[in-house]
Structure formats: C-alpha cells, structure tokens
C-alpha positions in Angstrom: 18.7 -2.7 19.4 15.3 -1.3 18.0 13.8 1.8 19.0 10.7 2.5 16.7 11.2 6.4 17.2 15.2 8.0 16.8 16.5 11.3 16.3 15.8 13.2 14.6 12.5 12.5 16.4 12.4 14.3 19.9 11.3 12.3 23.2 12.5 10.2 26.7 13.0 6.6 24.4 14.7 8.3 21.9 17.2 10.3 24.2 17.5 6.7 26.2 18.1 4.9 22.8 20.9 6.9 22.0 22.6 7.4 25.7 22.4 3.2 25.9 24.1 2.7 22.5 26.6 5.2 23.0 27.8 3.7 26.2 27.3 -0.2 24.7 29.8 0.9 21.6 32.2 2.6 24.4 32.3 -0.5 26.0 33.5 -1.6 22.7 30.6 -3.7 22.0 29.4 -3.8 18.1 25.7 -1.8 18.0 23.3 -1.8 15.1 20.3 0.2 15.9 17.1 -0.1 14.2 14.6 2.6 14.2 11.3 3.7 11.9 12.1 7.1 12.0 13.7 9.2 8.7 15.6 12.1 8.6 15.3 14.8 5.9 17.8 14.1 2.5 19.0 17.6 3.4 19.9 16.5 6.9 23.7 15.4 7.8 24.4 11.6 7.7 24.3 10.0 11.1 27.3 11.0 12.7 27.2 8.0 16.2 29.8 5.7 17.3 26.9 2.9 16.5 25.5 1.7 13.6 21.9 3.3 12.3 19.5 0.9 10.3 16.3 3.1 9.3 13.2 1.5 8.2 14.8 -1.7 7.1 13.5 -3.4 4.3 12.1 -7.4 5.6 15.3 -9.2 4.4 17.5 -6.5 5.6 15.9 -6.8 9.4 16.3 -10.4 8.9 19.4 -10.1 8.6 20.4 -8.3 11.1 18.8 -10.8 13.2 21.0 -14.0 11.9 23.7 -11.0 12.6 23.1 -10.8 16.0 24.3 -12.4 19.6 21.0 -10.5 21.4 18.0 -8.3 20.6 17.1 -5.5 22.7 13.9 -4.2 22.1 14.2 -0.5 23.9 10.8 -0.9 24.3 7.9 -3.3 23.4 7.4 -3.2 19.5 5.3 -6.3 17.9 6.3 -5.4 14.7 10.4 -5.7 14.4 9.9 -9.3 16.4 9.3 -11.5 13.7 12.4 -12.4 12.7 12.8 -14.6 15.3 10.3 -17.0 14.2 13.6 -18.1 11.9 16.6 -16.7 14.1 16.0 -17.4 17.1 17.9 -14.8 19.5 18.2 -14.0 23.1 15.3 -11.1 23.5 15.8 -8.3 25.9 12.5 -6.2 26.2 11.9 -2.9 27.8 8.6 -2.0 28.9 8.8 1.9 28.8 4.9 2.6 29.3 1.8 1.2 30.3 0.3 -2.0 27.6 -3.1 -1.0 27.9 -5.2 1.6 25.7 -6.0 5.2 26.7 -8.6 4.4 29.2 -7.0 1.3 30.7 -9.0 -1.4 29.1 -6.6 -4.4 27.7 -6.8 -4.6 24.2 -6.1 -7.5 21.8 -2.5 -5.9 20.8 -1.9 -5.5 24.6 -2.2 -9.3 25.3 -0.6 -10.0 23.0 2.6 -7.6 23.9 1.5 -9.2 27.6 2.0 -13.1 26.2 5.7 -12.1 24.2 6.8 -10.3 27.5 6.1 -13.2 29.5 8.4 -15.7 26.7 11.4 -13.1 26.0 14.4 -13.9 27.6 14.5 -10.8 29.9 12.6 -7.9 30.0 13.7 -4.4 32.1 10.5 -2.5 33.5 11.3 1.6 33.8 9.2 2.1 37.5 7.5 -0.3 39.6 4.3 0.6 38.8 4.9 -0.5 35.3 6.3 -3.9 36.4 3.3 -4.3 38.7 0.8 -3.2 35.5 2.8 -5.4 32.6 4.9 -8.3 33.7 5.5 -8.8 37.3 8.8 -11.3 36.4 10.4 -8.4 34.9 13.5 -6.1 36.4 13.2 -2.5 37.6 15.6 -0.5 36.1 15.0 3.4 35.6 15.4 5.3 33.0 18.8 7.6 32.5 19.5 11.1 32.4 21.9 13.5 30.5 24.1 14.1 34.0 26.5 16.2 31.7 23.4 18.0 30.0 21.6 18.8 33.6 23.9 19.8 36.7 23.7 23.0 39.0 25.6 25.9 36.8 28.2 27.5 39.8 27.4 31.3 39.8 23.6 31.1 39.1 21.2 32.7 41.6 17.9 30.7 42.0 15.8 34.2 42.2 12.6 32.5 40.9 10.6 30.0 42.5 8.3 27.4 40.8 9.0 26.2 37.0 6.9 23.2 35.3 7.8 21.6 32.4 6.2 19.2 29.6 3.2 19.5 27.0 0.6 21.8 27.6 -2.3 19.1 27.5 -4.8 18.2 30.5 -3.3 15.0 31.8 0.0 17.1 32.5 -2.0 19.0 35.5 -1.1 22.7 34.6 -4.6 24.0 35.2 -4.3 22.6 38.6 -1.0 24.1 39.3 -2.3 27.6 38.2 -5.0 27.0 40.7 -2.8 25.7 43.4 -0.2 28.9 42.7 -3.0 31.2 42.6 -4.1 30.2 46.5 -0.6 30.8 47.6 -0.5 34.1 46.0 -3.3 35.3 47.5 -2.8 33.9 51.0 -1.0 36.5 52.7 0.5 34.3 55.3 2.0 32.2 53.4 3.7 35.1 51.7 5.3 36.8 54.6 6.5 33.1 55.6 8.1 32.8 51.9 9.0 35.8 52.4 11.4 35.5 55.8 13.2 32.4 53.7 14.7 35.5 51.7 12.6 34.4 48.3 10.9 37.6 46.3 8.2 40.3 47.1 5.8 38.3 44.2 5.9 34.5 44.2 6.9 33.5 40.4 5.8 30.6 37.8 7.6 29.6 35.0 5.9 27.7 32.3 8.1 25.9 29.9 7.2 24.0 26.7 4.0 24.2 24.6 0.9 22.6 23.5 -2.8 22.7 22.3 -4.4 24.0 25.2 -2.2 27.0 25.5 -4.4 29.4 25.3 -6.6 28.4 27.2 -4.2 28.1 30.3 -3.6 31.8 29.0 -6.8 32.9 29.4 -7.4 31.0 33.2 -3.9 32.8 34.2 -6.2 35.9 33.6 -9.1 34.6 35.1 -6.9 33.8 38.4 -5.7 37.4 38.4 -2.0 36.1 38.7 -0.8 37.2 35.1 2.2 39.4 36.6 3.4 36.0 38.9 3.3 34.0 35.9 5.5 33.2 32.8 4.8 31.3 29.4 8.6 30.9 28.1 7.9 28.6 25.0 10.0 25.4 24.2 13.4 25.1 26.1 15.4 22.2 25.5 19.6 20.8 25.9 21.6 23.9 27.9 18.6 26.5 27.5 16.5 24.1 29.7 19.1 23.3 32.0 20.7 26.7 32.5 16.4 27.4 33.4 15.9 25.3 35.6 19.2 26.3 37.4 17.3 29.6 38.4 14.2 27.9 40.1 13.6 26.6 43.8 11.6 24.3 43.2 10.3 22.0 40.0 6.4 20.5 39.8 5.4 17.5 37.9 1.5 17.9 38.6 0.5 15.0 36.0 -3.3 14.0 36.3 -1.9 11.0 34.1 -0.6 8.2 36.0 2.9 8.8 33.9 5.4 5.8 33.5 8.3 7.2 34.9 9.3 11.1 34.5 12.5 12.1 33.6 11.7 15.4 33.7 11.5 14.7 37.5 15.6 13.7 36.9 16.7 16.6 35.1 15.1 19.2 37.6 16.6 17.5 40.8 20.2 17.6 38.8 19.7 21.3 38.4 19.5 21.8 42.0 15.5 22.1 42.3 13.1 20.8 45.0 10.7 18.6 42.9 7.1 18.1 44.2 5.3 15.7 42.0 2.1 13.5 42.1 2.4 10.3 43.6 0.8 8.0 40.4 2.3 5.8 38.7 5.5 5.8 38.2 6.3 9.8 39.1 7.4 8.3 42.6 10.2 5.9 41.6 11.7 9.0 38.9 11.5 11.8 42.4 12.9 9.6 44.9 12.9 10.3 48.6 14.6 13.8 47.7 11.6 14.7 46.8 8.1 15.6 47.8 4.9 14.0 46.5 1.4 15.0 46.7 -2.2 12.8 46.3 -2.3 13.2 42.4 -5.2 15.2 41.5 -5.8 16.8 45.0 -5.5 20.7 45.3 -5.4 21.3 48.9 -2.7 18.9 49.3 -0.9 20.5 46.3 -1.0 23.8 47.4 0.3 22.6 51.3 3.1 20.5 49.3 4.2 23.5 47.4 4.1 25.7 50.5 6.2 23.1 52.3 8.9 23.2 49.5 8.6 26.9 49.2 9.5 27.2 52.9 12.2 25.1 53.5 14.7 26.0 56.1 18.4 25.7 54.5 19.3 22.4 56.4 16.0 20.6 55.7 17.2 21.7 52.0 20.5 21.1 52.1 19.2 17.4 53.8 16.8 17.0 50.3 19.5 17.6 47.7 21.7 15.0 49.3 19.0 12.2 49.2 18.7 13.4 45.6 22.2 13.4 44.7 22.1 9.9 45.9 19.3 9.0 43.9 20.7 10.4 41.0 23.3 8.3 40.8 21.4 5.2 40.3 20.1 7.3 37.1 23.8 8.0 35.0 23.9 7.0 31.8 27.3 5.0 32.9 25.0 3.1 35.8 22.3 2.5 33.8 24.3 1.5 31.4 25.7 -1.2 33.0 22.5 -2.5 34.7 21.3 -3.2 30.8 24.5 -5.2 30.2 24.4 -7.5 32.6 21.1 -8.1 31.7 22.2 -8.4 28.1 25.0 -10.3 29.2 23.2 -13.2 31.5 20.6 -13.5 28.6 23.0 -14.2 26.4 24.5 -16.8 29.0 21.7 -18.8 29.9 20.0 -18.7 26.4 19.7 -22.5 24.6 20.9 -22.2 21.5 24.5 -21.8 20.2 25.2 -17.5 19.9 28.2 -16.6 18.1 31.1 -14.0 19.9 30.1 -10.6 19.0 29.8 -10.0 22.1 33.2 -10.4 23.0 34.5 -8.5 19.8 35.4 -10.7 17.3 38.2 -8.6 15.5 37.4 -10.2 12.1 34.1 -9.2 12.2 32.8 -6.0 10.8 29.5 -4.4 11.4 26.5 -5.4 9.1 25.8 -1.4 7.9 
C-alpha cells in the first residue's frame, strides 16, 4: 500500500490508510505500507499489526515492488509508481479527490494521473461525482468510518441543536451558516415552532475545529448579534468529538467547495445527528438518503433546510435515523474492507503476468521490513 501522508499526520486518507491495513493484516494478509510522512525521533516506534516503510530510499521502494503480489495506491500518487516500469504488478488505485487544480482547469500532472488511471489494473473512486470527474471505468466505493470511534453514547441528552465541523476556511461555508442561523434566530415563528418540538428557549451553534479565518467568523457572529446562540469550542477530535456530537440535533456540512466525499457527514449520522449538507460533489453519496441536502451555496434554501431538520416530528426522525443506520453500514471499516479485497483479489486474478502467493500466506515468507 502507499499513502503519501500517515500518522502521525492528521486527515480522512490517513485515518482510511490505517483502518484498510489493519483489517487487510486481520485477514491475515502480509501489509507493507509506504508513506512520505516522518515521525519525530522522540516519538514511539510504530506500534501496527502491518508493516511501516517511511520515505523509502529508490532501491528500497523497488524492492518492495519485486516483493509484492499487488499495489494499492490509497490514492493517486505519480511519484511511488515507477517501479513498475521494472516490476510489473497488479495496480489498484484510489482516486480520493478531484485530478484537476484549484480552479478546475486540467493540468499537465492531471492528465497525466488521468492516462495512468485509465492503464492500472483497477482503480476504486470515493463518490460518484469523482468517478464521473476522473475515470468513468472506475468502482464506487466510499470511504470508511471509525463505527467504534462514533456511535450514539446511551444516557446523553441532545440539549443543543446545530454543530458544524471542519476548517475554518471559506470553501467550508461557515459564514453562510452564521447567516442562515442568524434568520432563524430572529424569525420568531420559527422559534415558537422549535420551540413545541421540546428543543431550548435560544436556538444554539456549536462551532468545532479551527482555522485562519477565525476571527473573522468572530467578529461577523457579533455583527449578526447572535454571540450568546453561538459557540467556538476549538479542535475536538477521537471520543471528545464524538461524545460532542452526541449532544446535537442536527450536524451541517455547508461546503461552498464541491468536496470529494465527507466523512465528517459519517461520523455525525453515527452519533445520532440529522445532517443537512450541500448537495455538490460528492457531500450527497457520504449523507445518504438519511439525510437532508440543500442547493450548495443558496441561503434561503439553507435556512428552510435547517428549519425542516430543526422541526422534525419524532417518527419523521425516528424514519431518518433508520435510512442512516442503513447507510452506515455500507461505510464499516469491516465492509469497506472487504469491498477493497475483492477488488485486490480479482486484479490479482486476471493480471498477465506470473504473481507469487503472498496473498495466500506463504508461511515461509517473512515480511520485507
């Protein structure tokens, strides 16, 4: 496996590297993961049931190439894919965002990603809209959670009711969530009809995770007069951020960015939350049809989407957190997982060339670490 970024280094491919190669070596198939990332001298040694190859010198990748039965490139990375050129492998690729630059244009490195994509073996797309975008031959398989990470937590009361989480950057949509929170706040109606559902006397926002424009949202919190409604809580992450979001009604994903996928989107729905979300990209295929989705970008139809979620009766509620629990279980570790090894599995089938046994355990053979 490659991943170019690995703990110590936070993020969704990193957390997805590591859930996939635990379950692989459970399985009790042999793992070597290669990664760019370093960790401190004063850190501990890597303490996983897989093997960790950092920044690997040319000969030592190459080797680890002759080594293998199958590559799997967690996601696209040019740079770790020359070995091939002299041992040739079966080559899995994910494709975990969008292979274009910043502002969409297609860029020499993205056609060329585009042309190796089109000649790997297999390659496993995170959301529709990134199959559509990237290589329309590839398989749609989503991304995992941490299902025994986020879960509802028995005895917690959900007394507040809107939470968002990620970076505090523009493309993340918080401004326009402050706005859209600041309309229901003020509209009277709608606060006597949250109100009957049993939820506060002041509507409440929870803002978790940090960012350069923080102080700016600060400031327009202030500006909006809704500074006693609202809360900045700072980075939560493992049972902190789950244990969180287990107190909320309802979790928005307001991205102005079309993102890839959104595993926030996961995690919230596991903790028991209504999620409203933007309907680009690939925010759609991470909610499900538990959720509720909004026309990315639009205000009025935010603030009627958040009204809608604030103001469900208990059946339609009860009705959304089954379709969710469904929907989460096409998102386990365990069943994501196994997706990835059958793809793993068939490329190593139908491949050409002769592939040694590896894959089968060969009990003679020890790992190349």
């Amino acid at each position: 496996m490659t991943a170019h970024r690995f703990s110590p280094d936070v993020g969704g491919i990193e957390i997805k590297s590591e859930l996939l190669a635990r379950i692989f070596s459970e399985k009790e198939h042999d793992v070597v993961l290669v990664t760019q990332s370093l960790v401190s001298s004063l850190a501990p040694k890597d303490d996983y049931p897989f093997c960790v190859v950092r920044q690997p010198s040319f000969s030592r990748l190459a080797s680890l190439y002759c080594w293998a039965d199958v590559v799997l490139q967690v996601n696209i990375e040019v740079r770790t894919l020359w070995p091939l050129l002299f041992f040739p492998r079966p080559i899995v690729i994910g494709i975990c965002t969008w292979i274009t630059g910043s502002n969409g244009s297609i860029r020499l490195i993205d056609m060329v990603k585009r042309w190796i994509l089109r000649r790997s073996t297999a390659s496993i797309a995170i959301s529709e809209a990134i199959r559509r975008s990237s290589c329309e031959g590839s398989l749609v398989i989503g991304n995992p959670y941490r299902s025994e990470l986020f879960k509802c937590f028995p005895g917690l009361d959900r007394q507040r009711d809107f939470v968002f989480v990620g970076r505090m950057v523009s493309d993340k949509g918080v401004d326009l969530l402050l706005h859209a929170f600041a309309v229901l706040v003020s509209n009277r109606n709608i606060l006597r009809e949250a109100q009957a559902q049993a939820i506060g006397e002041q509507l409440t926002l929870t803002l978790i995770g940090d960012g350069p424009e923080i102080l700016s949202l600060h400031r327009l919190v202030n500006q909006l007069g809704i500074s006693m409604n609202v809360s900045f809580v700072g980075t939560l992450k493992g049972e902190n951020l789950a244990h969180c979001l287990n107190q909320h009604r309802v979790l928005v994903v307001p991205s102005r960015w079309d993102e890839p996928f959104g595993n926030v989107a996961l995690e919230g729905a596991a903790c028991g939350c209504i999620v409203v979300g933007s309907d680009g990209g690939g925010l759609p295929d991470a909610i499900g049809d538990g959720g509720i989705l909004f026309i990315s970008g639009s205000l009025e139809d935010l603030v009627s989407k958040l009204q809608m979620a604030l103001t469900l009766s208990d059946h339609e509620r009860f009705c959304m957190r089954s379709r969710s629990k469904t929907h989460l279980q096409r998102h386990t570790e365990q069943h994501v997982a196994a997706q990835y090894l059958a793809v793993l599995k068939e490329a190593v089938s139908v491949y050409p060339g002769k592939v040694s046994s590896h894959f089968l355990i060969d009990e003679g053979q020890s790992l190349p670490c």
